[in-house]
Phi, psi and omega in degrees: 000120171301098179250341170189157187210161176293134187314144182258196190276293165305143181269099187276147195256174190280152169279339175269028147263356174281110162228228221248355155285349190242006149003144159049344172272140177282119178217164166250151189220111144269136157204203163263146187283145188223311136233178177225131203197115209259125190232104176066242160255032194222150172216133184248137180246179165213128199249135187246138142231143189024250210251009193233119153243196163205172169277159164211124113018084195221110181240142165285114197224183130317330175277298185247109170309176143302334187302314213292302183320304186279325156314336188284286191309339163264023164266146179308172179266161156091346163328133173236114192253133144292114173271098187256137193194178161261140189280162186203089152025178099273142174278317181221141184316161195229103187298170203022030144256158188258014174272111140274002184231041164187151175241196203210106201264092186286150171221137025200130139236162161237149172267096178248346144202139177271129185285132157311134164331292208278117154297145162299344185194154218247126155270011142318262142023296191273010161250016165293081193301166195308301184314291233286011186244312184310307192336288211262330176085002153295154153358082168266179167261116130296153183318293184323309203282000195249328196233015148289323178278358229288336154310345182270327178306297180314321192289352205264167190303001197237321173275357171296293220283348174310311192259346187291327176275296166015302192287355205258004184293304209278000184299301191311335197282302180317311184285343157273328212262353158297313160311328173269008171083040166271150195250112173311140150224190164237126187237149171279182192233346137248153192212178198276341204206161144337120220268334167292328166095011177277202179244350217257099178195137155359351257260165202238120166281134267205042170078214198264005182253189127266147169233183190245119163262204217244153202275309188205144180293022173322310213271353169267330162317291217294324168318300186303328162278354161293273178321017170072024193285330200074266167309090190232168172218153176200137146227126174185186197309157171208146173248130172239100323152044194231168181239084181242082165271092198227162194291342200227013198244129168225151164275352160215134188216175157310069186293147157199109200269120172239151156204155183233154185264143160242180205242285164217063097205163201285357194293346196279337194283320196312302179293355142308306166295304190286014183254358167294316212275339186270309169306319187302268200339304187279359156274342172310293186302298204290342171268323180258069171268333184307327190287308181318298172322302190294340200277320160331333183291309201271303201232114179279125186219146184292151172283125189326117168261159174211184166235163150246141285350166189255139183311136166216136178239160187252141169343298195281359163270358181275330193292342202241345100012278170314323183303326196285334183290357187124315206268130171277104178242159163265170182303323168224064160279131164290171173282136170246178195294354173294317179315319174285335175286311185306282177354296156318314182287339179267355135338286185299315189297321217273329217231010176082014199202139209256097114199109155215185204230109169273124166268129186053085170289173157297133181311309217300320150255055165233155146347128202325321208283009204241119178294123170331152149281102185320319170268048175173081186318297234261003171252168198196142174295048156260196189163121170252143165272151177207169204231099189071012157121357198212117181302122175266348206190097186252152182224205141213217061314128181271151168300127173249040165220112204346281186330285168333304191286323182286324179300305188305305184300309163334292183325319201285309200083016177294119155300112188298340178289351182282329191263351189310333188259326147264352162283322152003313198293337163297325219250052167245024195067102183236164180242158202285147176193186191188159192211206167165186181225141142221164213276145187261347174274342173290317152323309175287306156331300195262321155348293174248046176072342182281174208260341191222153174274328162311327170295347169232036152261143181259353193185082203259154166229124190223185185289340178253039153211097168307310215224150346290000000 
């Protein structure tokens, strides 16, 4: 067992950088014993990191006693070994690896940490698609056993490339909205009051008083556009206090937050928002194809479509659409979630594309803060985006004027005094402006087709889950 050492000489190199260029070449490798399988006077392992692996070679030899052979086939799977060896040719490709046109010929191992013999779950098993397990009479993983687990969960190749893309979404948010001249901030997460006015919130104690934590970075987005930031940004944490045990729900999830000052009308934002959201897509596909592919293998998805521009429709063309499909609603009824889904599949036949935009809701369901429409009292300058059929990003233009605001919450029936700092914040002079959030595991979900937000959650928390 290795616990420390003088920096060596040798360089350990990525197992996806072994191709067939690297030939004949003496390398060091770390990785995990993933299997192991003892054949005569040979023992073959296939050593894994994160989503890439190989085979490796271990002969009675020059290199290898029998001692050696057999020392290899009884290290545990899940094991983390240094390997020194030659890259080798493969004579034919070599399946359920993702090296297939090279093997890796060992002259030594070490053992640098050993795994228990028994694991909680096979990661085979847990990269098994489902069907393909009903089929056959093999082994899946269920969720609870996956995130009960979930460091063993985490190593298999489809939650690497899961989160791996994941990380690259927000890579992606930062890098456009920093290219459009927007300022990253930080808000706090705890606060005195409903950052929402609502009841579904934390409350937390808070030294001889209580506090909240926080619903949504809003009401510090909309400061910092008071204070003249123009542009914000924000990612981080959101608490939701709702008891949604539901396939799309968390009680903490990833925000990644925009709000904007406009110039004359809130559309500059909406396009603003939807060509970031149109850049994140097209940085996935030219960056993440290895991630898409590999998460495909276990959950097979049609490939994400969009428009440039992104399609936008106004609510009552979404509403005369459902009608024609059959569904009854009224004009200013919300969508429920079955509604949003069918909406989406009649999108998609008419107009090509999993990503667009609903425009001018009914006032009547948004929020105290979401500005009327001057031509039309019974609509509001909002919108939500959606991605396969399911809102990703509900948004508004906010009221920025004290009075206004204060009439809209009364209507509401909200106590000013709970909301009193925020209306304050206006009334030093703010100029109009609109935002929105969106959930980055809910993005991630429907991007790649899957069925559950746990799964692109890294540690989710809902109401019947704490731990880990």
């Amino acid at each position: 067992m290795i616990q420390s050492q003088e920096k060596p000489d040798r360089v350990l190199v990525r197992i996806k950088d072994l191709t067939v260029e690297k030939a004949d070449e003496e390398v060091w490798v770390r990785g995990r014993v993933h299997t192991s399988r003892a054949k005569g006077k040979q023992c073959f392992l296939v050593l894994r990191q994160q989503q890439f692996n190989i085979q490796a070679l271990v002969a009675v030899g020059q290199h290898a006693s029998k001692q050696m052979v057999k020392f290899a086939a009884n290290i545990t799977k899940e094991s983390i070994v240094d390997i020194e060896g030659v890259v080798r040719k493969a004579y034919q490709k070599i399946g359920g690896c993702t090296q297939q046109d090279v093997e890796l010929h060992v002259q030594r191992i070490y053992v640098i940490s050993s795994a228990e013999p028994r694991l909680p779950l096979q990661l085979d098993d847990a990269v098994r698609p489902e069907v393909e397990g009903e089929e056959d009479g093999r082994a899946t993983v269920n969720q609870d056993t996956r995130l009960d687990n979930r460091i063993i969960d985490l190593r298999t190749s489809t939650s690497q490339a899961i989160f791996c893309l994941q990380s690259g979404i927000c890579q992606l948010f930062r890098e456009t909205l920093i290219r459009k001249g927007f300022v990253e901030i930080q808000t706090p997460k705890i606060i005195s009051a409903a950052s929402e006015g609502g009841a579904n919130v934390f409350t937390v104690s808070y030294f001889k008083t209580s506090a909240y934590l926080a619903q949504s970075p809003q009401l510090y987005k909309q400061m910092c556009i008071c204070a003249d930031f123009e542009k914000v940004f924000c990612v981080g944490p959101v608490f939701r206090a709702e008891d949604s045990n539901t396939h799309r729900h968390l009680t903490e999830f990833v925000g990644l937050d925009i709000e904007m000052a406009f110039n004359y009308h809130y559309h500059e934002v909406v396009d603003e928002i939807a060509d970031t959201l149109v850049q994140i897509l097209k940085g996935l596909q030219e960056r993440f194809q290895t991630e898409i592919q590999t998460v495909s293998k276990q959950f097979p998805c049609e490939p994400f479509k969009f428009l440039e521009p992104t399609l936008r429709l106004e609510y009552r063309e979404g509403v005369a659409m459902l009608r024609e499909a059959g569904v009854e609603m009224g004009d200013e009824e919300d969508l429920s979630t079955p509604n949003e889904k069918l909406l989406g599949r009649l999108v998609k036949e008419k107009y090509d594309t999993d990503f667009y935009i609903l425009d001018k809701y009914p006032l009547a369901v948004r929020p105290f803060y979401t500005m009327p429409d001057p031509a039309n009292p019974k609509t509001s300058n909002s919108y939500d985006m959606f991605m396969r059929g399911e809102e990703i990003l509900s948004g508004a233009q906010r009221i920025h004027d004290p009075q206004l605001l204060t009439e809209r919450a009364k209507h509401h029936g909200i106590d000013l005094e709970k909301i009193k700092a925020y209306i304050d914040s206006f009334r030093f002079g703010a100029p109009p402006h609109a935002g929105g959030g969106i959930g980055l595991e809910r993005v991630t979900m429907l991007y790649l087709g899957l069925h559950n937000v746990r799964q692109t959650s890294m540690f989710p928390r809902d109401p019947k889950r704490l731990t880990p």
